[in-house]
Phi, psi and omega in degrees: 000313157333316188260347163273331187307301173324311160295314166314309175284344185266342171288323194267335165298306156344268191300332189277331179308292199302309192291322179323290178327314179267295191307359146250359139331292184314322218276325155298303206295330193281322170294347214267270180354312213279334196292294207300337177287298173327295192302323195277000191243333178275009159271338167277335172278312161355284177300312175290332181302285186287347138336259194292000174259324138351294180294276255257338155308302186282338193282346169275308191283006153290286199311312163324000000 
């Protein structure tokens, strides 16, 4: 009887174990995913800033 109760508790420590482990998994891949949108969209205001700080360079030394 011991040893089956033992088995029951180490599958179910196993399994509780296993499912902890993939809910932190997910919970990286979504933080890593929310980081990698952030760099790419302040790379794009990055990029459109200097876009437009370009344009309004040549739009003075035209005018000068």
């Amino acid at each position: 009887m011991v040893k089956v109760a033992t088995y029951f508790a180490m599958t179910l420590g196993a399994f509780v174990f296993w499912q902890a482990m993939d809910k932190v998994h997910v919970w990286i891949a979504l933080h890593q995913d929310e980081k990698k949108e952030r760099l790419e969209k302040e790379a794009e205001i990055r990029r459109v800033r200097e876009e437009l700080l370009l344009q309004q360079a040549k739009e003075r030394d035209s005018l000068a």
